[in-house]
PDB file of N, CA, C and O in Angstrom:
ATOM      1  N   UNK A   1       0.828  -1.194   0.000  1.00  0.00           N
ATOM      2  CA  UNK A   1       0.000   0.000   0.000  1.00  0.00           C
ATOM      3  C   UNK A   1       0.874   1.260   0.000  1.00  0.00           C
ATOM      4  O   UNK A   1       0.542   2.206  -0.715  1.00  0.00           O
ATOM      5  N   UNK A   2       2.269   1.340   0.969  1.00  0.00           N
ATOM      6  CA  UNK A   2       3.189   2.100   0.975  1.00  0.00           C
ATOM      7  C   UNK A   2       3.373   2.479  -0.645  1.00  0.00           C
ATOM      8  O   UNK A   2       2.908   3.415  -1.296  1.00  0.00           O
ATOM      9  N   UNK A   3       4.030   1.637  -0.936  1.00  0.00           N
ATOM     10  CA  UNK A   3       4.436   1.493  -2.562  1.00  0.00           C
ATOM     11  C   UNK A   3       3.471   2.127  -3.176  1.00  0.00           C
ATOM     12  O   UNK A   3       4.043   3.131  -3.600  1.00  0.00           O
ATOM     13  N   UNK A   4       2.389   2.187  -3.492  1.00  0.00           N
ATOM     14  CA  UNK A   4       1.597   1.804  -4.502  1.00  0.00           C
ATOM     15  C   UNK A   4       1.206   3.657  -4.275  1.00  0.00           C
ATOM     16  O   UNK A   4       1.311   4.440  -5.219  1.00  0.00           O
ATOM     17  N   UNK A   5       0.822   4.035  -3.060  1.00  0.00           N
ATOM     18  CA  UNK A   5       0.822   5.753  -2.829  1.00  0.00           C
ATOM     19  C   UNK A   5       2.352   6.412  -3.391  1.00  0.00           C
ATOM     20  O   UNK A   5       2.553   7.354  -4.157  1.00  0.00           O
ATOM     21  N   UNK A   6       3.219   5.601  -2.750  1.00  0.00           N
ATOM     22  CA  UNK A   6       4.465   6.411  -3.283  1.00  0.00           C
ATOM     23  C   UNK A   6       4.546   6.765  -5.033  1.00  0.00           C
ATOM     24  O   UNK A   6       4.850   7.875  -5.470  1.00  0.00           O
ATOM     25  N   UNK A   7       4.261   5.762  -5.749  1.00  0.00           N
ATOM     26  CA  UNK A   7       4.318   5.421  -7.212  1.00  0.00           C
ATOM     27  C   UNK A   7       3.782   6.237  -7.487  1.00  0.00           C
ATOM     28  O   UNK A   7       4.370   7.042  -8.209  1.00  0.00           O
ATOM     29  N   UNK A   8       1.852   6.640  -6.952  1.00  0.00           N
ATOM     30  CA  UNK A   8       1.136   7.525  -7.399  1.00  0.00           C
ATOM     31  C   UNK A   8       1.777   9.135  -7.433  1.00  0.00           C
ATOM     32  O   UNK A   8       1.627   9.930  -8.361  1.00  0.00           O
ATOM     33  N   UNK A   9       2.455   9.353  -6.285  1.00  0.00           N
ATOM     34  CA  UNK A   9       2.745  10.298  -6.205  1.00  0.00           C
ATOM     35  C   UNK A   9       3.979  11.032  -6.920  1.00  0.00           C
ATOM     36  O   UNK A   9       4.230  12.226  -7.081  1.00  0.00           O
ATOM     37  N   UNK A  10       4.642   9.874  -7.282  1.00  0.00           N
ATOM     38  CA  UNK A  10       5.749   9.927  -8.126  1.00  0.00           C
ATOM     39  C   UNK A  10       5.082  10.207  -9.871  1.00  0.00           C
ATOM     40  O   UNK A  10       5.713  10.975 -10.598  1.00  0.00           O
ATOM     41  N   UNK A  11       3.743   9.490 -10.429  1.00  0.00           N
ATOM     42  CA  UNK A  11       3.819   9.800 -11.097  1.00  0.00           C
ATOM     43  C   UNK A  11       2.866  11.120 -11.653  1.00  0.00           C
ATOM     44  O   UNK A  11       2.773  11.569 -12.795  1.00  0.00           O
ATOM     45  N   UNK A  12       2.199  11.557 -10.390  1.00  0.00           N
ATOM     46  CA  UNK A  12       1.404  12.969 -10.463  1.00  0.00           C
ATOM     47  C   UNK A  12       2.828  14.000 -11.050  1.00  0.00           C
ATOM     48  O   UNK A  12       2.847  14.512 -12.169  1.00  0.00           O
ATOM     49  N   UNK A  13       3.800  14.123 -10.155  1.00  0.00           N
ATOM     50  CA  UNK A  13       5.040  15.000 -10.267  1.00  0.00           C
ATOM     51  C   UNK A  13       5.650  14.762 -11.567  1.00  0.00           C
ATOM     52  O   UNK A  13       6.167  15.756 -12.076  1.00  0.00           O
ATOM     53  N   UNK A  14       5.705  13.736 -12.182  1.00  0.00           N
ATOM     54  CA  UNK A  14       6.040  13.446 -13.263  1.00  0.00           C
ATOM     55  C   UNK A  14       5.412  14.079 -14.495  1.00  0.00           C
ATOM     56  O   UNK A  14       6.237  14.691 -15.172  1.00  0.00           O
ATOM     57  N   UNK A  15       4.219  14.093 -14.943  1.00  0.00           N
ATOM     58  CA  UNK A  15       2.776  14.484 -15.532  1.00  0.00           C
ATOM     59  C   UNK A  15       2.962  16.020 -15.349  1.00  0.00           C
ATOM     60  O   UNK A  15       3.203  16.682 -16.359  1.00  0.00           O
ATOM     61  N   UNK A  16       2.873  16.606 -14.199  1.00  0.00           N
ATOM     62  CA  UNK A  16       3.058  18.249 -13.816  1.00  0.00           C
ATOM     63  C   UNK A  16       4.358  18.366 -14.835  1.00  0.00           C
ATOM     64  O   UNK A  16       4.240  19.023 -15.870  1.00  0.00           O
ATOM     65  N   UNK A  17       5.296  17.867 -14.586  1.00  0.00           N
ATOM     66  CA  UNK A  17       6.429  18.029 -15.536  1.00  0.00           C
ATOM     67  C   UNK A  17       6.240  18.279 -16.792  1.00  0.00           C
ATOM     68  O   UNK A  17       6.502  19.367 -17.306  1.00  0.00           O
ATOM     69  N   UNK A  18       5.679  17.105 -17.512  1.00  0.00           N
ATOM     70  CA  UNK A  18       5.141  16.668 -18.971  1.00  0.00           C
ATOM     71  C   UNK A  18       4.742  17.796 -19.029  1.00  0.00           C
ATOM     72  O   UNK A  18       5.413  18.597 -19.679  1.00  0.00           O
ATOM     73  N   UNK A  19       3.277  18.324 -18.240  1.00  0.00           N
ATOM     74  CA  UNK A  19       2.743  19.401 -18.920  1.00  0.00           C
ATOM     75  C   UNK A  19       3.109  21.010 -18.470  1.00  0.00           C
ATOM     76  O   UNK A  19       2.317  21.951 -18.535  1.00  0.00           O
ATOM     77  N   UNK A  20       4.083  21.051 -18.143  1.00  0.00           N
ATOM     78  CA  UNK A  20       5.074  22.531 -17.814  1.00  0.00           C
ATOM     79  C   UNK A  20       6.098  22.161 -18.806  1.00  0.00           C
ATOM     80  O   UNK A  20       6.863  23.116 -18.940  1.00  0.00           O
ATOM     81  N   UNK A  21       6.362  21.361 -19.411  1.00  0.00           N
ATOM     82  CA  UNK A  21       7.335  21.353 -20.669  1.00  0.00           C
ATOM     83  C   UNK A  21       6.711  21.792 -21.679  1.00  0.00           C
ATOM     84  O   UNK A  21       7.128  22.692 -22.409  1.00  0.00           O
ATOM     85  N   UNK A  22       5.547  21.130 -21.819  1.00  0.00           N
ATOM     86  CA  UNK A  22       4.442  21.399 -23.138  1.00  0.00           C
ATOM     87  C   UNK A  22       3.897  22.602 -23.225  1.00  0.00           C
ATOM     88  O   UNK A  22       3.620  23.063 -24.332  1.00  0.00           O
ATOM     89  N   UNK A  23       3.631  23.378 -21.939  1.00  0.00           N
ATOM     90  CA  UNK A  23       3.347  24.634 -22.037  1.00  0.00           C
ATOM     91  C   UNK A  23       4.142  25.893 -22.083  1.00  0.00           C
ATOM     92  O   UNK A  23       3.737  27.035 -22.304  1.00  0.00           O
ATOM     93  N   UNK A  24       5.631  25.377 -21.774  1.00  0.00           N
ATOM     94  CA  UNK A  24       6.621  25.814 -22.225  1.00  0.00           C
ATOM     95  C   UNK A  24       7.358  26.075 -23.503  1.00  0.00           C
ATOM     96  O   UNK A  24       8.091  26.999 -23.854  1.00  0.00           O
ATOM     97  N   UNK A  25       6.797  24.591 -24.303  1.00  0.00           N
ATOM     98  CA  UNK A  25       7.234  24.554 -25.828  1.00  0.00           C
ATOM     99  C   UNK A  25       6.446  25.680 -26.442  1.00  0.00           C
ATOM    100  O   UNK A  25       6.974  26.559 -27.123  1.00  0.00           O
ATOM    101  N   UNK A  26       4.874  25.601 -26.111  1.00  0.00           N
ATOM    102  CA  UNK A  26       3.994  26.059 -26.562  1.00  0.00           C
ATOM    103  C   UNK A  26       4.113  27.595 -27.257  1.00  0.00           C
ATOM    104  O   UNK A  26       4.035  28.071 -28.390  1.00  0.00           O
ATOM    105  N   UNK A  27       4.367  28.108 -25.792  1.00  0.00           N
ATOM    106  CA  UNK A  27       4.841  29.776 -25.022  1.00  0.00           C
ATOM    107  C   UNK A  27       5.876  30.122 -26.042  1.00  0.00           C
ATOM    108  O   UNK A  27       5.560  31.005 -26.839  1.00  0.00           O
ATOM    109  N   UNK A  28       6.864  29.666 -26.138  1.00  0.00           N
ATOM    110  CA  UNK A  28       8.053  29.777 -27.225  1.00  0.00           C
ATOM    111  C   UNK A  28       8.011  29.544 -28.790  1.00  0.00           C
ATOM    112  O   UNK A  28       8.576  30.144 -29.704  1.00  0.00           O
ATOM    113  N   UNK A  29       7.132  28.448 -28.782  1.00  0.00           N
ATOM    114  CA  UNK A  29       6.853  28.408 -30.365  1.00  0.00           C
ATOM    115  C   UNK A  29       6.002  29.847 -30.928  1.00  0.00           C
ATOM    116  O   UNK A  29       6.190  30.636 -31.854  1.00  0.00           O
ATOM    117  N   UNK A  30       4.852  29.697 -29.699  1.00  0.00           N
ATOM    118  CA  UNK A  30       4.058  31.040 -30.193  1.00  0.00           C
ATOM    119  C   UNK A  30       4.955  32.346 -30.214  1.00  0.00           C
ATOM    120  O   UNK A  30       4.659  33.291 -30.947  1.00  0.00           O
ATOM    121  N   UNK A  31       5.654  32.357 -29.688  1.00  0.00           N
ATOM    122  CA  UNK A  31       6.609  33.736 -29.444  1.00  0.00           C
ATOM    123  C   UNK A  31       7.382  34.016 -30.586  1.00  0.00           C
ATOM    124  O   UNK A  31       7.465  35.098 -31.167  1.00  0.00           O
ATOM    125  N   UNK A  32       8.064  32.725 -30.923  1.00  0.00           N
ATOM    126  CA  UNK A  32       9.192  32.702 -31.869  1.00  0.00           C
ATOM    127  C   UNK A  32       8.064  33.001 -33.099  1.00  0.00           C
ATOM    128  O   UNK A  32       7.991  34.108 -33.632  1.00  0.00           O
ATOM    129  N   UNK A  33       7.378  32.102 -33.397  1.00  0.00           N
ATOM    130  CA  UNK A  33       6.514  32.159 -35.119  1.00  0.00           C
ATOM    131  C   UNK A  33       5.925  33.863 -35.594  1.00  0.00           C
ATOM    132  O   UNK A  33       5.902  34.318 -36.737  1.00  0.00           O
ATOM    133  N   UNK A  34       5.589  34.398 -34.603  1.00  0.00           N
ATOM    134  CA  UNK A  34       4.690  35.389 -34.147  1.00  0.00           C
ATOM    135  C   UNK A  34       5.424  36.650 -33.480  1.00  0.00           C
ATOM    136  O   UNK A  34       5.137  36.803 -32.293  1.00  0.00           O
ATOM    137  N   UNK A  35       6.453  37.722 -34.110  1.00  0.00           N
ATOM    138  CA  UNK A  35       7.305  38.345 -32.956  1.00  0.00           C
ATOM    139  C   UNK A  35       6.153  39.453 -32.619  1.00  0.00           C
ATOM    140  O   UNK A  35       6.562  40.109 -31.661  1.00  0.00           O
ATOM    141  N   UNK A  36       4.856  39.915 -33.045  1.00  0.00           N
ATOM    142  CA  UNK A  36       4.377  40.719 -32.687  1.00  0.00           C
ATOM    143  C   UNK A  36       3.706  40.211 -31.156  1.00  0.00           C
ATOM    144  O   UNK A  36       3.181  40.962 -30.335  1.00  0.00           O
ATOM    145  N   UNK A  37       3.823  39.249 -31.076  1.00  0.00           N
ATOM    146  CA  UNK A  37       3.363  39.114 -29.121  1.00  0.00           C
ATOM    147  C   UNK A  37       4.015  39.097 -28.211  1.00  0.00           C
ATOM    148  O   UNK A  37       5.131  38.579 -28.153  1.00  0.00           O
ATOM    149  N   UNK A  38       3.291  39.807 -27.102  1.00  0.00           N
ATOM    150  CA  UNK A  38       4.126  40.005 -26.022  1.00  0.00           C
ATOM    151  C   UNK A  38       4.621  38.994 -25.298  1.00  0.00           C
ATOM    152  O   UNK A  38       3.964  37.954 -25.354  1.00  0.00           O
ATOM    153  N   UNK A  39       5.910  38.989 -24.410  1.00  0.00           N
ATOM    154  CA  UNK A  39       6.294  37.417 -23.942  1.00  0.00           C
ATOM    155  C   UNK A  39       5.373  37.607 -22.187  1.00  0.00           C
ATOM    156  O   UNK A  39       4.905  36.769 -21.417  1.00  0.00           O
ATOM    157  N   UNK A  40       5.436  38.748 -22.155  1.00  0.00           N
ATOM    158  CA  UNK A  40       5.063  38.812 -20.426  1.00  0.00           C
ATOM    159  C   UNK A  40       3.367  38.973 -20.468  1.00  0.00           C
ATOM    160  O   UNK A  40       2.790  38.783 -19.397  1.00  0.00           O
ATOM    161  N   UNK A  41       2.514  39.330 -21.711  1.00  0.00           N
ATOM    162  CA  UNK A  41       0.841  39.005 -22.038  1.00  0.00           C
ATOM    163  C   UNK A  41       0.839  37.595 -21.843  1.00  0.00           C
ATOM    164  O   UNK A  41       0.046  36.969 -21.139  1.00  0.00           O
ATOM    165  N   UNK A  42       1.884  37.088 -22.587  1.00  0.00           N
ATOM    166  CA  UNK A  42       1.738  35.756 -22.502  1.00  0.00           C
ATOM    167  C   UNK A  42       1.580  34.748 -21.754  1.00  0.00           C
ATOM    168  O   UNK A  42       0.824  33.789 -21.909  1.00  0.00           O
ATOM    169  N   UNK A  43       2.609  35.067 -20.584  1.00  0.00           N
ATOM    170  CA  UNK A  43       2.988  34.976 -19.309  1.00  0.00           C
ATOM    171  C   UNK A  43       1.897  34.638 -18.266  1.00  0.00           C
ATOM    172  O   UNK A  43       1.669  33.677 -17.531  1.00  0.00           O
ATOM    173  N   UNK A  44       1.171  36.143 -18.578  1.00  0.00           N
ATOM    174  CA  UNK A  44      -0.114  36.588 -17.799  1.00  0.00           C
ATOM    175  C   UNK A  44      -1.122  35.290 -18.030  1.00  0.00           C
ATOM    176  O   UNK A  44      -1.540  34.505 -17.179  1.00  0.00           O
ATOM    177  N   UNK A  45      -1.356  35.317 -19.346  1.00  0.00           N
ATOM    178  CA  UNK A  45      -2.510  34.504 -19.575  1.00  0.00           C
ATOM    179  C   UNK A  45      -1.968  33.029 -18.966  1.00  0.00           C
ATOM    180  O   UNK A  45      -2.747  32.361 -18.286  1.00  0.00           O
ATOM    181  N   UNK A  46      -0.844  32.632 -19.188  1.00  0.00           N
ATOM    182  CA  UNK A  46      -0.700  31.043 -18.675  1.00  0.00           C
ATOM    183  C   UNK A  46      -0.812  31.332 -17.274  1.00  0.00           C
ATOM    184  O   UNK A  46      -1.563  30.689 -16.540  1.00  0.00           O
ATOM    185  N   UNK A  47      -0.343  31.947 -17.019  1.00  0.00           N
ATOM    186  CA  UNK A  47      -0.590  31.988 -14.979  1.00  0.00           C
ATOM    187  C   UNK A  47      -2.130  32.422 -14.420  1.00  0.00           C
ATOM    188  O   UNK A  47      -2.609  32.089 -13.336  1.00  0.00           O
ATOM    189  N   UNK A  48      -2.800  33.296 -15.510  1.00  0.00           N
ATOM    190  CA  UNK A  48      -4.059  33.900 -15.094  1.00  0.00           C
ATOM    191  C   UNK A  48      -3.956  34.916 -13.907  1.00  0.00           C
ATOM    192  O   UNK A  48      -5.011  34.682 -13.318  1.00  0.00           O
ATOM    193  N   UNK A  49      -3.566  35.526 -13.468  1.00  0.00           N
ATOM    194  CA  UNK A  49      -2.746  36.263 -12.230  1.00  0.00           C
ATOM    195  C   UNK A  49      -4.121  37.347 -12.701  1.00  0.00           C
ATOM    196  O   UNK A  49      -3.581  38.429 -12.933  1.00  0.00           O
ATOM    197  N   UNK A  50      -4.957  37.424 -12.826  1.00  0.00           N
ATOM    198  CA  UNK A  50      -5.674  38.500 -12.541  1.00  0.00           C
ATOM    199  C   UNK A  50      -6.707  38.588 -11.154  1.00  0.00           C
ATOM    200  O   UNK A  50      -7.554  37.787 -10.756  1.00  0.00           O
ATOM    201  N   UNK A  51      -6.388  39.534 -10.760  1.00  0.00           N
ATOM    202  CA  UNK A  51      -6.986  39.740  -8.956  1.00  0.00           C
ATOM    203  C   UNK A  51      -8.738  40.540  -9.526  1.00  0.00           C
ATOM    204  O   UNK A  51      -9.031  41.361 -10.395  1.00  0.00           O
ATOM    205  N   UNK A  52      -9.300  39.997  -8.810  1.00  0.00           N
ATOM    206  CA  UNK A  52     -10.781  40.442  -8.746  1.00  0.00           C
ATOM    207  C   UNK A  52     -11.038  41.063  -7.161  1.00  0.00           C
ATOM    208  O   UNK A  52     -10.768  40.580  -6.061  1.00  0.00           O
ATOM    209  N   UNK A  53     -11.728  42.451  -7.586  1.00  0.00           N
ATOM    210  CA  UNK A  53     -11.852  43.077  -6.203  1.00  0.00           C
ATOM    211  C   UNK A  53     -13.397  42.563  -5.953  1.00  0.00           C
ATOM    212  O   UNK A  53     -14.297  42.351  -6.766  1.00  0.00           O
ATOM    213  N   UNK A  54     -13.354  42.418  -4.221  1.00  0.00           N
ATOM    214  CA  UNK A  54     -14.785  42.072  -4.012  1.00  0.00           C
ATOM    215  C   UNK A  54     -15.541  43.181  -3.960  1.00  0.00           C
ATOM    216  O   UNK A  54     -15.238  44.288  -3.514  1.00  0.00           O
ATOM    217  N   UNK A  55     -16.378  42.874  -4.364  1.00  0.00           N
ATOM    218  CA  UNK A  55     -18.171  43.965  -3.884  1.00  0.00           C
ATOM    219  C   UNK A  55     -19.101  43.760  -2.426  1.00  0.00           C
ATOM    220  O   UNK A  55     -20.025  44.399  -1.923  1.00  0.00           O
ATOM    221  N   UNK A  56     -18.339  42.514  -2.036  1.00  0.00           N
ATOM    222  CA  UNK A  56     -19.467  42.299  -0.769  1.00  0.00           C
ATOM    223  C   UNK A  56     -18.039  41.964   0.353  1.00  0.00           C
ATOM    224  O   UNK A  56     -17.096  41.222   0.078  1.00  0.00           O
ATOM    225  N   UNK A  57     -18.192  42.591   1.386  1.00  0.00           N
ATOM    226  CA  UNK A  57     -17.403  42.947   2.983  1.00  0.00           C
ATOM    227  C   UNK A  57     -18.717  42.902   3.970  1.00  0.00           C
ATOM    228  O   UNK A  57     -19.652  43.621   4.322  1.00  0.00           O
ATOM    229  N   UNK A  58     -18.282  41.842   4.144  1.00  0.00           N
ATOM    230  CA  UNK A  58     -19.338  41.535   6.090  1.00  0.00           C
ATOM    231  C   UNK A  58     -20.423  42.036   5.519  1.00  0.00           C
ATOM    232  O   UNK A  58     -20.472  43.220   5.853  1.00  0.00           O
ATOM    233  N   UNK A  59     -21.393  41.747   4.779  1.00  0.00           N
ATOM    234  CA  UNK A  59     -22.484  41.883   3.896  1.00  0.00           C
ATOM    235  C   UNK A  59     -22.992  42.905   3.800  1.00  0.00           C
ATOM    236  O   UNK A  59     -24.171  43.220   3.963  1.00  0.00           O
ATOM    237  N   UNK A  60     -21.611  43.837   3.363  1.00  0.00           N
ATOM    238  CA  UNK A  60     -22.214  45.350   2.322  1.00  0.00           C
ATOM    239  C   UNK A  60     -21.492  45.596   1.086  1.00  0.00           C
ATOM    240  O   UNK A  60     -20.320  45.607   0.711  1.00  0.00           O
ATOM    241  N   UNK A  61     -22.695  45.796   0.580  1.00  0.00           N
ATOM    242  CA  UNK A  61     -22.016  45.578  -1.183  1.00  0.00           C
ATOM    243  C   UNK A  61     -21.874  47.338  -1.473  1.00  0.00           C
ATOM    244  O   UNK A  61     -21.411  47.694  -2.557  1.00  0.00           O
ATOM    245  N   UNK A  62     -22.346  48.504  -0.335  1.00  0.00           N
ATOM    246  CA  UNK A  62     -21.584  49.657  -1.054  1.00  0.00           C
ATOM    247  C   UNK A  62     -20.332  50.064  -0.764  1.00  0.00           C
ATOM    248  O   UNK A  62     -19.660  49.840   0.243  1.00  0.00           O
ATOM    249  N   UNK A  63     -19.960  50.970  -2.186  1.00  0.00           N
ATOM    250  CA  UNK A  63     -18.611  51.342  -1.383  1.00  0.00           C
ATOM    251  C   UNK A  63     -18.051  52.103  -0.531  1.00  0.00           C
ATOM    252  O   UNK A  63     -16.940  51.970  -0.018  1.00  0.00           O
ATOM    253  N   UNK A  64     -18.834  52.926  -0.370  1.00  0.00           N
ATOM    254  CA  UNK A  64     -18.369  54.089   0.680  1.00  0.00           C
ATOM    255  C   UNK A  64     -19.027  53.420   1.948  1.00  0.00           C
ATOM    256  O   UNK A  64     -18.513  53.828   2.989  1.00  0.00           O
ATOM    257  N   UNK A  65     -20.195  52.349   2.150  1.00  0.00           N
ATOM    258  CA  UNK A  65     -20.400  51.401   3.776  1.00  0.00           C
ATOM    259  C   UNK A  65     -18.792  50.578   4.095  1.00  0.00           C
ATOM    260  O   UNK A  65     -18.371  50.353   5.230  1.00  0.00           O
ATOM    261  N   UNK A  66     -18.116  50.246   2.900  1.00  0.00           N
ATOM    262  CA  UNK A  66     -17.178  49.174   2.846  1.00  0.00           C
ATOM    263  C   UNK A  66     -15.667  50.185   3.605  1.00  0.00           C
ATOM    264  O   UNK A  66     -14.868  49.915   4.502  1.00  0.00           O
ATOM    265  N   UNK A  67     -15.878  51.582   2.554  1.00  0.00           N
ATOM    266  CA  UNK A  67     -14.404  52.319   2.737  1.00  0.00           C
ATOM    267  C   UNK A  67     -14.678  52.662   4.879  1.00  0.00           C
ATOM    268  O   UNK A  67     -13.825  52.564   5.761  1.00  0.00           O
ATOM    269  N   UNK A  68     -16.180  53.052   5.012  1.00  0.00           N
ATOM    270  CA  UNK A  68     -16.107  53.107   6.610  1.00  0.00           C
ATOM    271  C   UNK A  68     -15.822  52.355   7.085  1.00  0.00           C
ATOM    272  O   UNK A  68     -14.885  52.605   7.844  1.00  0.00           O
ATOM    273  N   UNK A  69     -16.262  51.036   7.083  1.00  0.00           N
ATOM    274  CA  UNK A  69     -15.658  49.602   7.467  1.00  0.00           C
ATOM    275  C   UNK A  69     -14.290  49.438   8.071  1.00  0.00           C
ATOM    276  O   UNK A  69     -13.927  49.164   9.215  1.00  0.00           O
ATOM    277  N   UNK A  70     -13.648  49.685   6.966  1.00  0.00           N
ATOM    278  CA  UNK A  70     -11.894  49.662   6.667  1.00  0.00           C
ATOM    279  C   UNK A  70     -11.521  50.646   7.816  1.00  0.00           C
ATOM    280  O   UNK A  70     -10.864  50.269   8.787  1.00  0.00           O
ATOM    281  N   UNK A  71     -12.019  52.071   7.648  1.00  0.00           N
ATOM    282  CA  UNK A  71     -11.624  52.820   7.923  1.00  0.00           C
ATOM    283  C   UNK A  71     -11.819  53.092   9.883  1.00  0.00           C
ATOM    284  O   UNK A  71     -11.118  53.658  10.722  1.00  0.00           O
ATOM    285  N   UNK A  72     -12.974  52.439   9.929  1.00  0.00           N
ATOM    286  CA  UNK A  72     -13.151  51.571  11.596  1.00  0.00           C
ATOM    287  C   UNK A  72     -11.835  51.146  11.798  1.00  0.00           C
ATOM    288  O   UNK A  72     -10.895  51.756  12.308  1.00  0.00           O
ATOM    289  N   UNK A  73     -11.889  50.070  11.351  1.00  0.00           N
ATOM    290  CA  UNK A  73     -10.779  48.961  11.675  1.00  0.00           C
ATOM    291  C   UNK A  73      -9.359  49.714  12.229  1.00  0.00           C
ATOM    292  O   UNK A  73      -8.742  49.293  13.207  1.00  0.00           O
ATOM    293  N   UNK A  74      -8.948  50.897  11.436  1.00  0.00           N
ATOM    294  CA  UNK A  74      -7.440  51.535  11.705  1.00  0.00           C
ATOM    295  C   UNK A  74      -7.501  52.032  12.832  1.00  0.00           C
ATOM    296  O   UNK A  74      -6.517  52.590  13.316  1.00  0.00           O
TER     297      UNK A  74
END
């Protein structure tokens, strides 16, 4: 049973590999074929790094109830 978790886990890490190579080839082929794209747009989109601000704080969705809120707190 030892074994058989270890293996699994060995070959999850393995697979993550596979596909961070592939998305690596990917990233570069598109870059190289294509010089009008950006390498760090690119970047963005494989990581998705975009932050979403919330609308709802301790259940008030306005903003100036939210900025008092905050502004309690200090």
């Amino acid at each position: 049973m030892r074994r058989s978790t270890v293996l699994y886990h060995y070959e999850i890490r393995r697979i993550r590999k596979i596909e961070e190579a592939i998305s690596r080839d990917r990233i570069a082929d598109a870059l190289h074929n294509d010089r009008r794209r950006s390498f760090w747009i690119e970047v963005r989109k494989i990581r998705n790094t975009q932050s979403a601000v919330s609308s709802v704080i301790d259940v008030c969705n306005d903003a100036d109830i939210i900025a008092h809120l905050f502004a309690r707190e200090i």
